[in-house]
C-alpha positions in Angstrom: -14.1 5.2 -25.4 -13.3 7.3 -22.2 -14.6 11.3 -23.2 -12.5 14.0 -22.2 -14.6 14.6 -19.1 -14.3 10.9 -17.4 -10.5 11.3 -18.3 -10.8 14.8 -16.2 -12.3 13.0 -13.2 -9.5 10.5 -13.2 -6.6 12.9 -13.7 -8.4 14.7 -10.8 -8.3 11.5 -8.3 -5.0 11.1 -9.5 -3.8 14.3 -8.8 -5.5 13.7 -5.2 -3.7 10.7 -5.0 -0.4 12.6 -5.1 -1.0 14.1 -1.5 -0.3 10.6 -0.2 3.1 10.7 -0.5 3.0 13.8 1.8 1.9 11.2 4.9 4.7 10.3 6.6 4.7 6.6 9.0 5.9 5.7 11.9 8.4 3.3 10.7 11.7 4.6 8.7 13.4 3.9 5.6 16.2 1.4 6.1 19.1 4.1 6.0 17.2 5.5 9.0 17.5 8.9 7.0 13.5 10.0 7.4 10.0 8.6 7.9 8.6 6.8 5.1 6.0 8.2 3.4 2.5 5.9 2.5 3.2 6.5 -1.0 6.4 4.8 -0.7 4.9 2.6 1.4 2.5 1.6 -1.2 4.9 0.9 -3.5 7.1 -1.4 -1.5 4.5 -3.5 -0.7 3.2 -4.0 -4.1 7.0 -5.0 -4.7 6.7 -7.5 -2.0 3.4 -9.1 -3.4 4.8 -9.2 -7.2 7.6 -11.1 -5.7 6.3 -13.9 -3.3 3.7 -14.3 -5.7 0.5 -12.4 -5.6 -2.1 -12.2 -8.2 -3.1 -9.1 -10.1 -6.2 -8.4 -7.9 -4.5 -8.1 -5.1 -1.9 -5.5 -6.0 -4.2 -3.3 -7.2 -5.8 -3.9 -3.6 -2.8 -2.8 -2.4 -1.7 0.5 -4.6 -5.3 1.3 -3.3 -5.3 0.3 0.3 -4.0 3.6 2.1 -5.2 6.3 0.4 -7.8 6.7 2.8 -4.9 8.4 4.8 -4.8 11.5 3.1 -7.7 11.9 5.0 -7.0 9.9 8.3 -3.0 9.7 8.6 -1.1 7.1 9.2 -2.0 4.9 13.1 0.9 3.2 14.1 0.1 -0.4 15.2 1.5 0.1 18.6 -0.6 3.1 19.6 -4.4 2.2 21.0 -7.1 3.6 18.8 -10.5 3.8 19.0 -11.5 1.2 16.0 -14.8 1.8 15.1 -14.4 5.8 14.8 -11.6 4.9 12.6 -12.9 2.6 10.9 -16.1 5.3 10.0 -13.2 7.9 9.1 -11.8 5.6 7.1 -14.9 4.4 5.4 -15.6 8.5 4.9 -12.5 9.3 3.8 -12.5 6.5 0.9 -15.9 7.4 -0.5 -14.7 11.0 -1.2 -11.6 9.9 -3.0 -12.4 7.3 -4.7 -15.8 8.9 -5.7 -13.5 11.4 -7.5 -12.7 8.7 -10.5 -15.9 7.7 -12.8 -15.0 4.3 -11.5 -15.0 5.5 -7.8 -17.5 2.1 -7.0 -15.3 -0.5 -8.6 -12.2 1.1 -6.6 -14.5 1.7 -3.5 -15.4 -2.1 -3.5 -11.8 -3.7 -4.3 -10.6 -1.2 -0.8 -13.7 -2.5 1.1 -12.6 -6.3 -0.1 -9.0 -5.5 1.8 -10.3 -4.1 4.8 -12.3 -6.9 5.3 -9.7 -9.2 4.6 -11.6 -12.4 3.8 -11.3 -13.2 0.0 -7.9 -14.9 -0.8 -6.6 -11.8 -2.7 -7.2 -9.4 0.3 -5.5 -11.9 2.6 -2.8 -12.1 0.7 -2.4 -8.3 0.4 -2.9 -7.9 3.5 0.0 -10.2 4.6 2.2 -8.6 2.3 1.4 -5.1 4.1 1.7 -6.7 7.2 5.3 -8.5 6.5 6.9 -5.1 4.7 7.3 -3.2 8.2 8.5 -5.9 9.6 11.8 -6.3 7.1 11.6 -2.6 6.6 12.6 -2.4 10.3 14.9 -5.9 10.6 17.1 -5.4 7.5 18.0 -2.0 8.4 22.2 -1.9 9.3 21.2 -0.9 12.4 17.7 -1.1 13.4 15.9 1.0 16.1 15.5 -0.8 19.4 12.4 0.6 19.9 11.6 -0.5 16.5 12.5 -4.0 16.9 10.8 -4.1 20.2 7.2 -2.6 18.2 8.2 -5.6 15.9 8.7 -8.0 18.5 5.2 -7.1 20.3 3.8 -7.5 16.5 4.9 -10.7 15.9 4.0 -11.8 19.5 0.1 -10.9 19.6 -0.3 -8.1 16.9 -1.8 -8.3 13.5 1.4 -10.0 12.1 1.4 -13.2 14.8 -1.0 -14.7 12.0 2.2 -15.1 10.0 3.0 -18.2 12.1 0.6 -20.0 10.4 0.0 -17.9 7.2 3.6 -17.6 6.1 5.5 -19.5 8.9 9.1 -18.8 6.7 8.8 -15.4 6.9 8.1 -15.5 10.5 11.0 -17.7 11.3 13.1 -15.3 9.1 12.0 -12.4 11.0 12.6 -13.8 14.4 16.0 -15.0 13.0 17.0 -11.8 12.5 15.9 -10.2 15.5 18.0 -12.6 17.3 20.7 -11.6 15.1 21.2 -15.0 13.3 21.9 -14.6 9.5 18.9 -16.1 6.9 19.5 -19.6 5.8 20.4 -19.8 2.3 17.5 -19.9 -0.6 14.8 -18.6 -1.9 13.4 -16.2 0.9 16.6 -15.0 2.0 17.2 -13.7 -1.9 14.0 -12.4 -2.3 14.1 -10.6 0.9 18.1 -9.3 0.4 16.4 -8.2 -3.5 13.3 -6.0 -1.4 15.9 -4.6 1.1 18.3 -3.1 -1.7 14.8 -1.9 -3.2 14.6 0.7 -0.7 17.2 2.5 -1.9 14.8 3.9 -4.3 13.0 6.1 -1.9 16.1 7.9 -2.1 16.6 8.5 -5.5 14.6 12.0 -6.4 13.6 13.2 -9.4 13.7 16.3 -11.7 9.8 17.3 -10.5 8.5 18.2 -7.9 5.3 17.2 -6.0 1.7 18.8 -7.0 2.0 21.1 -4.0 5.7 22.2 -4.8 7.0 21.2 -1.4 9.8 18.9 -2.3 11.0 16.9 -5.2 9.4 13.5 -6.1 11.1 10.2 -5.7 11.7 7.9 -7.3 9.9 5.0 -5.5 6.7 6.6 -5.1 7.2 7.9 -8.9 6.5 4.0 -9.4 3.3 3.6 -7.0 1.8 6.8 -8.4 2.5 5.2 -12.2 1.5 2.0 -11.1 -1.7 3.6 -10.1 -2.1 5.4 -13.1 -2.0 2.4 -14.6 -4.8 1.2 -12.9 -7.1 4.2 -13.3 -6.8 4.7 -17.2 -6.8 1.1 -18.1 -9.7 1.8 -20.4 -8.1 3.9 -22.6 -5.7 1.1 -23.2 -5.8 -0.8 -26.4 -7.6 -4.5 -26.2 -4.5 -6.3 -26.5 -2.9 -4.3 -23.5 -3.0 -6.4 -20.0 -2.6 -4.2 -17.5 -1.6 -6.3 -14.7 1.6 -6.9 -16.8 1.5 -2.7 -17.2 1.1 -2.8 -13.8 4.3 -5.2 -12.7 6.5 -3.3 -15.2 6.0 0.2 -13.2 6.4 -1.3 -10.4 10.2 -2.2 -11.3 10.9 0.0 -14.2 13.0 2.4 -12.2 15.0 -0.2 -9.8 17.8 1.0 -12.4 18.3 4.2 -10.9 19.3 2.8 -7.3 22.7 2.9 -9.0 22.0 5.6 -12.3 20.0 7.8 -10.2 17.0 9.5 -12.4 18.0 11.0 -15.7 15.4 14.0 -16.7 13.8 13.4 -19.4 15.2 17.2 -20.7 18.6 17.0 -19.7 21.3 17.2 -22.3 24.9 16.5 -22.9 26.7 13.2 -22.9 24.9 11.5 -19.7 21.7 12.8 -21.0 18.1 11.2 -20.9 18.3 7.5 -23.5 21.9 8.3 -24.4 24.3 5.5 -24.9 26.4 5.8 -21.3 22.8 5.9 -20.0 21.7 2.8 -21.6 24.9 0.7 -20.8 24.8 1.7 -17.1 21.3 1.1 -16.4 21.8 -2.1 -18.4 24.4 -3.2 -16.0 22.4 -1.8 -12.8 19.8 -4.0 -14.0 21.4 -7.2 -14.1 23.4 -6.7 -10.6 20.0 -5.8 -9.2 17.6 -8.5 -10.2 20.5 -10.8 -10.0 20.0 -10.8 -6.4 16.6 -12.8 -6.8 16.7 -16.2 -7.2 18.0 -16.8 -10.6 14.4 -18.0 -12.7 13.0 -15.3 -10.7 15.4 -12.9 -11.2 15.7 -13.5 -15.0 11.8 -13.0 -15.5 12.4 -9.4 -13.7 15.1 -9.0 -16.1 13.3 -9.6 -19.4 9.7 -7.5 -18.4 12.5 -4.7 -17.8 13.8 -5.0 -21.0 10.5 -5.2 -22.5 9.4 -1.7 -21.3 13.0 -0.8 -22.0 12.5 -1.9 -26.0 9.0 -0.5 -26.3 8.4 -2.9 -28.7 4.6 -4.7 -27.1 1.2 -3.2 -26.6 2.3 -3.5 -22.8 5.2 -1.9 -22.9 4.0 1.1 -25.6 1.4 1.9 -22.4 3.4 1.8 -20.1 5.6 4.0 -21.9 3.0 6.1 -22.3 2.3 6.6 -18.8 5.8 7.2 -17.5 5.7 10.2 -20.2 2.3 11.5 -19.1 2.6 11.5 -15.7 5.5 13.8 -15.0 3.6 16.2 -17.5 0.3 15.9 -15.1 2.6 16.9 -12.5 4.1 19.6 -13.9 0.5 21.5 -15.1 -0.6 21.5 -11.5 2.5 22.3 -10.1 2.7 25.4 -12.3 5.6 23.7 -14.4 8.6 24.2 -11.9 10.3 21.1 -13.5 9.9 22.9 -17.1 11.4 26.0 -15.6 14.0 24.6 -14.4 15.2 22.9 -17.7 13.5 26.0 -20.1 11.2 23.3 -21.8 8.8 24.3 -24.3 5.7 23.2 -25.9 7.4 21.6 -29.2 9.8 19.7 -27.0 7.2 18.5 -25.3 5.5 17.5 -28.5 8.0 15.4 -29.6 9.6 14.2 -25.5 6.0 13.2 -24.9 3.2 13.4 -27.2 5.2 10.8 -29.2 4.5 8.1 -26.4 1.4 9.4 -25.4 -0.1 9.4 -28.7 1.2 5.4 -29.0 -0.4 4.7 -25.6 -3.4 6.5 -26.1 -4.4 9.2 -29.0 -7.3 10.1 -26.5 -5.1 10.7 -23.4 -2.8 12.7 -25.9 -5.4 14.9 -27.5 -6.5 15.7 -23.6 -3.2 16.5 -22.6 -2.1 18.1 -25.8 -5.2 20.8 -25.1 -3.6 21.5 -21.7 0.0 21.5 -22.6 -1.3 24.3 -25.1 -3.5 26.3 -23.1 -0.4 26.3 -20.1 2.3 27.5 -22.7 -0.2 29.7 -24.2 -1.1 31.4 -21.2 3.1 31.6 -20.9 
């Protein structure tokens, strides 16, 4: 059993962990509307390894992999660095985050297994994270010439010419695009159609805001930062919870919204937050969405959705659990602007999200319940 102070370490690296979506990239969303952000980023390639395949070791590589940039940044492939002083600010910057969370080493270790890129898992993350800005660029409408020409150079002699041999279909894909040919029919060009029309969700923003107030959160890195919540509390999950399946459910649960957009949690009226027109539409969003996948693929999508939508499994109670808790995290440390805005009180909150909590985890909810009280108490 976790004690209230390991639980305050984690919630602490969490909390950290929300300055990543603050780092912005060098590539764009597909819209070409802003920079992506390596929260985002994080997300989206996590979504690519759940799809083509990757085990559960090596997405939680990857919801790890670039935190060290809330230190570092982001470096753009096609700008020269000098390696080894980034690789020693790198290595600095992940032993100070990580060794916020009681299990700082564990985390510490599964980032160092990535770098180095020479178990199977860390190869295959590391393809995945090499493959995302390649589509991310290549699917857009209209992509950035200078984009596709930093895509070109990647694929000639950068860190994703390996894909010839590693993944030669998605290298043949990419270069099919670039020439402007359309993908041949099957499997890949599903897949990759279902990833582009995922991006949406970096666009979908939500009813709270980030830890440092600056802007509201999205929806996409919403899922990372839930995904990695996931990861962090695992113990306090009961022994019949698996939370690689807890994880893959985050990862999609809010897909829904590229057509629903987010529903607050407090909102009220007709449209508001589990309400019947909510349900049907999201219900329909889902099937149009994962429907783009190849059918047995998209169909197992389709059915973990509607587990976490039923709440019914130890999986999908945690996960429940988590999606609750996290926006209230938020909210205490970004002195409760989202609450504000919506004139939520403690006894809502009692009932909106102790409720879950409390199912997930009756220690997580007697930690939180002590700071709900102490913030509405101090008014």
């Amino acid at each position: 059993m976790r004690t209230f102070l390991d639980i305050d370490r984690q919630v602490a690296f969490l909390c950290e962990a929300d300055r990543l979506k603050s780092v912005t990239r060098a590539n764009v969303l597909m819209d070409l509307s802003r920079p992506e952000n390596s929260a985002e980023h994080s997300w989206h390639v996590a979504l690519y390894a759940l799809v083509f395949g990757a085990s559960d070791r090596a997405i939680a590589m990857i919801l790890l992999h670039d935190l060290v940039e809330i230190d570092t940044g982001d470096q753009p492939i096609h700008l020269d660095h000098d390696m080894d002083a980034l690789a020693a600010a790198e290595a600095s910057a992940a032993r100070r985050i990580f060794g916020l969370s009681p299990d700082g080493a564990g985390f510490t270790a599964l980032w160092a297994e990535f770098e180095a890129a020479q178990s199977p898992d860390a190869r295959m993350a590391k393809r995945m994270d090499h493959a995302q800005p390649l589509f991310q660029v290549l699917q857009a409408a209209n992509p950035l010439p200078d984009h596709v020409e930093i895509v070109r150079a990647n694929l000639d002699k950068g860190r994703a010419a390996r894909l010839a041999t590693e993944w030669p279909e998605a290298s043949a894909a990419a270069r099919d695009l670039m020439a402007g040919r359309a993908l041949a029919a099957g499997d890949l060009a599903q897949q990759l159609a279902f990833l582009a029309e995922a991006d949406r969700l970096k666009s979908v923003h939500r009813a709270n805001t980030l830890i440092d107030s600056s802007r509201h959160e999205n929806s996409a890195e919403h899922s990372w930062h839930l995904a990695l919540y996931a990861l962090a509390l695992a113990p306090l999950a009961g022994p019949a919870v698996d939370t690689g399946r807890v994880i893959r459910m985050l990862l999609i649960h809010d897909l829904v919204e590229i057509d629903v957009g987010d529903v607050p949690l407090h909102s009220a009226g007709g449209q508001a937050h589990g309400s019947a027109a909510v349900q049907e539409a999201e219900a329909a969003a889902a099937q149009r969405i994962f429907g783009l996948l190849p059918a047995v693929q998209g169909a197992e999508l389709m059915a973990l959705w509607q587990e976490f939508e039923a709440v019914q499994t130890p999986d999908a109670v945690f996960a429940k659990g988590l999606d609750r808790c996290q926006p209230a995290i938020q909210n205490l440390h970004s002195g409760g602007l989202g609450w504000i805005d919506y004139d939520v009180t403690l006894p809502q909150l009692e009932t909106r999200v102790g409720s879950w909590v409390d199912a997930a985890s009756a220690e997580l909810w007697a930690w939180l319940h002590g700071r709900l009280t102490t913030h509405f108490s101090a008014g």
